[in-house]
LUMROMI-104276 format. One record per residue (C-alpha): residue in three letters; x, y, z. Coordinates in nm, 3 decimals. Each point is the difference from the previous one (the first is absolute). Example, Ala and Ser with C-alpha at 12.3 -4.5 7.8 and 13.67 -1.06 7.14 Angstrom:
% LUMROMI-104276
rest/xx/yy/zz
ala/1.230/-0.450/0.780
ser/0.137/0.344/-0.066
% end
This chain:
% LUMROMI-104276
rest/xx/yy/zz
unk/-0.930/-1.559/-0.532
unk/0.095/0.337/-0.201
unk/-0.095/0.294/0.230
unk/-0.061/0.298/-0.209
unk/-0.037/0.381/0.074
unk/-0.349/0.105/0.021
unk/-0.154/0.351/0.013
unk/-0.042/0.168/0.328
unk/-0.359/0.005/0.150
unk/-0.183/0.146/0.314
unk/0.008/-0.245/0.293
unk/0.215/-0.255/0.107
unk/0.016/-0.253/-0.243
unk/0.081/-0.308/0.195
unk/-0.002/-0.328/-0.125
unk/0.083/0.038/-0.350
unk/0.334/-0.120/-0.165
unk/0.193/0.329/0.013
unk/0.344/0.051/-0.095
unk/0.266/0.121/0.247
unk/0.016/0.314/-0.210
unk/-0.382/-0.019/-0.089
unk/-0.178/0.321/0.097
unk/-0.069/-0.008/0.367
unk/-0.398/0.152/0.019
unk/0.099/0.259/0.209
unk/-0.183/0.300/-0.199
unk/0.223/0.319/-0.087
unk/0.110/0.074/0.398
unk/0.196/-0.318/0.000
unk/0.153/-0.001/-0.309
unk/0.113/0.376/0.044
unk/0.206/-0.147/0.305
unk/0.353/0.114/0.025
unk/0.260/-0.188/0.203
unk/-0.154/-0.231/0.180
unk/0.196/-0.297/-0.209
unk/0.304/-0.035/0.163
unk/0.297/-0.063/-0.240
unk/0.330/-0.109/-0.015
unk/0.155/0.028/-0.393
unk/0.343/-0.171/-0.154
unk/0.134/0.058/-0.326
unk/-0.022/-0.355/-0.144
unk/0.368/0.089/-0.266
unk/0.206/0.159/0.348
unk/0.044/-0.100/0.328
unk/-0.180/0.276/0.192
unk/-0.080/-0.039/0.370
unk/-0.352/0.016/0.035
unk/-0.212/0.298/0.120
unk/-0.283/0.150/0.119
unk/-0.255/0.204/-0.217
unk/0.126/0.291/0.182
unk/0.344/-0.041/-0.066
unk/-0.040/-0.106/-0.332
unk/0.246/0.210/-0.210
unk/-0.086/-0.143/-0.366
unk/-0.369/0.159/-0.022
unk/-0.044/0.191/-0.236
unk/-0.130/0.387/0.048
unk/-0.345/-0.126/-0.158
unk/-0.129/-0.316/-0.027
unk/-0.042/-0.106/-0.383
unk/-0.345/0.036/-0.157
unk/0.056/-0.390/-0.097
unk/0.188/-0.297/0.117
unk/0.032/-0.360/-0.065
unk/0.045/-0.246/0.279
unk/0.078/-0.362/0.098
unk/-0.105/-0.159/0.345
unk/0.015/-0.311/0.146
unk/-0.328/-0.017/0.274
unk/0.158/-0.171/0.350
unk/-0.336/-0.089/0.183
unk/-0.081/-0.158/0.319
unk/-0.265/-0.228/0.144
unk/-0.342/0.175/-0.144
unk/0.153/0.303/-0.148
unk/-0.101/-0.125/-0.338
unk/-0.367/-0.119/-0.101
unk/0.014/-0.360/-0.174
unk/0.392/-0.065/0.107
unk/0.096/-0.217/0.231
unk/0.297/0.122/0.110
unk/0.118/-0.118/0.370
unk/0.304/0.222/0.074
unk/-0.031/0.288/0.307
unk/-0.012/0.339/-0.058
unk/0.351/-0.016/0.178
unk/0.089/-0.284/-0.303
unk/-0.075/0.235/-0.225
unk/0.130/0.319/0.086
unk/0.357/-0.244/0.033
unk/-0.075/-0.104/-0.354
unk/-0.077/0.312/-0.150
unk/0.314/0.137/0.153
unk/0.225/-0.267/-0.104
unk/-0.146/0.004/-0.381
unk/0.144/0.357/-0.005
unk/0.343/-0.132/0.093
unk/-0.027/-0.238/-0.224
unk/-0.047/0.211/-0.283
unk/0.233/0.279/0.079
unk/0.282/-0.333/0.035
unk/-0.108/-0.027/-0.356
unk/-0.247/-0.331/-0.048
unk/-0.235/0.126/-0.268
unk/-0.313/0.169/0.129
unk/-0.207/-0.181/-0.238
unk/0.133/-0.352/0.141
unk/-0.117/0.192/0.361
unk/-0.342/0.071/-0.152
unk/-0.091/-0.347/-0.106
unk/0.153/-0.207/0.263
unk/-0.123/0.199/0.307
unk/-0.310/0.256/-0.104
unk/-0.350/-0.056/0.148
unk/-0.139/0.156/-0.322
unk/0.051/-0.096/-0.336
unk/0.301/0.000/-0.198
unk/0.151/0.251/-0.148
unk/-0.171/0.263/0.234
unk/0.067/0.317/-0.270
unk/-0.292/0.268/0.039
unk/0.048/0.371/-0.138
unk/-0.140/0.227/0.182
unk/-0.103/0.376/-0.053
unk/0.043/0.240/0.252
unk/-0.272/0.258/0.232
unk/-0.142/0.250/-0.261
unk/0.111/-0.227/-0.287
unk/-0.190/-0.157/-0.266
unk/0.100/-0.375/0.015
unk/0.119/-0.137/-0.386
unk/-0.353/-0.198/-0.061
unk/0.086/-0.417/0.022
unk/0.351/0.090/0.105
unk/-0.013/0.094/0.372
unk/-0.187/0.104/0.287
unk/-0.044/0.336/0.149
unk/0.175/0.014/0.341
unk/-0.354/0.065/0.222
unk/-0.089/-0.306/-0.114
unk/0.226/-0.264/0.105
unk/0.130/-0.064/0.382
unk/0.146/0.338/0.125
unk/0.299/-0.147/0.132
unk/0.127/-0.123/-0.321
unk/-0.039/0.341/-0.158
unk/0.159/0.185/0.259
unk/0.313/-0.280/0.003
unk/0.040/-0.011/-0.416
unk/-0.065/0.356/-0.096
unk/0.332/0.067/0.239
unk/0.201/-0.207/-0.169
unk/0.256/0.026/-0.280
unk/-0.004/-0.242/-0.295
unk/0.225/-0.297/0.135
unk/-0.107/0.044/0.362
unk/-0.185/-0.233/0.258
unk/-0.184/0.158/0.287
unk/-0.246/-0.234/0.228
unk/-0.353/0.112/0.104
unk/-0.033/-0.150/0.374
unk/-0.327/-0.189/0.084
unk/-0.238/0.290/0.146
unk/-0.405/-0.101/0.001
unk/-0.077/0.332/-0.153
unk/0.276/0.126/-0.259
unk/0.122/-0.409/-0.069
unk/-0.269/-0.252/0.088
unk/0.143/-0.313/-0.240
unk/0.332/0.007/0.189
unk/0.382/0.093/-0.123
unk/0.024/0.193/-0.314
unk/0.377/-0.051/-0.123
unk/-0.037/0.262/-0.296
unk/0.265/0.042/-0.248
unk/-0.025/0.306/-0.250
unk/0.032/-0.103/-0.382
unk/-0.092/0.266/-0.178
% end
């Protein structure tokens, strides 16, 4: 089953196939949400420790007007409509966590993507920032996909992984393990 972005509406929209990333129909007040995705970022080429958001060192002084991202989706027992997936939420936080080691160790991120995402392979989505027109066909404006994955991959540098933790509001579908392409 191919889970696709769709366009933000009013109202919960529950039941649908979403995608992890898909636009959570929150309205503008909870896609304008800042920090409420907790996230931990490692430079998939170096061996950085991970760190919080807040001591993130790498971010840059304004988030780009466009990015390009890869994720692999880690869900959990009902976190995605029309999977059945049968891990914990504890499972998956492990997993998501462990994918990031994996990939700063060096096993190839799109190896990660197809053996272990929740979504569909290859997971790429561009995305235009707040206040940005979004490239028509090409990406997504920001307020319209999960808030927790914009607030993770508009952080990060081109190369780096950050993980958007499970949170009902800002990350419904589960673990986000987000790597910056572009």
């Amino acid at each position: 089953m191919t889970l696709k972005p769709m366009r933000a509406r009013a109202g919960l929209a529950l039941g649908i196939s979403l995608l992890a990333i898909a636009p959570l129909a929150l309205g503008t007040a909870g896609c304008a949400h800042k920090g409420g995705a907790k996230t931990t970022t490692a430079t998939a080429t170096t061996a950085g420790a991970k760190t919080t958001e807040k001591a993130m060192t790498t971010v840059p002084a304004k988030e780009p007007d466009h990015i390009k991202v890869q994720h692999i989706l880690i869900g959990f027992t009902g976190s995605v409509p029309g999977k059945n997936i049968t891990r914990t939420v504890e499972e998956a936080r492990v997993l998501a966590y462990s994918l990031v080691d994996s990939a700063k160790s060096g096993v190839s991120y799109d190896d990660l993507v197809a053996r272990h995402t929740d979504d569909s392979p290859p997971g790429i989505y561009g995305m235009s920032n707040l206040g940005v027109t979004a490239a028509a066909g090409k990406e997504y404006p920001r307020n319209q996909m999960v808030p927790a994955f914009g607030n993770v991959g508009f952080k990060l540098q081109v190369g780096e992984i950050g993980v958007a933790d499970y949170d009902l509001k800002t990350s419904p579908y589960g673990f986000h393990v987000i790597k910056r392409v572009d």
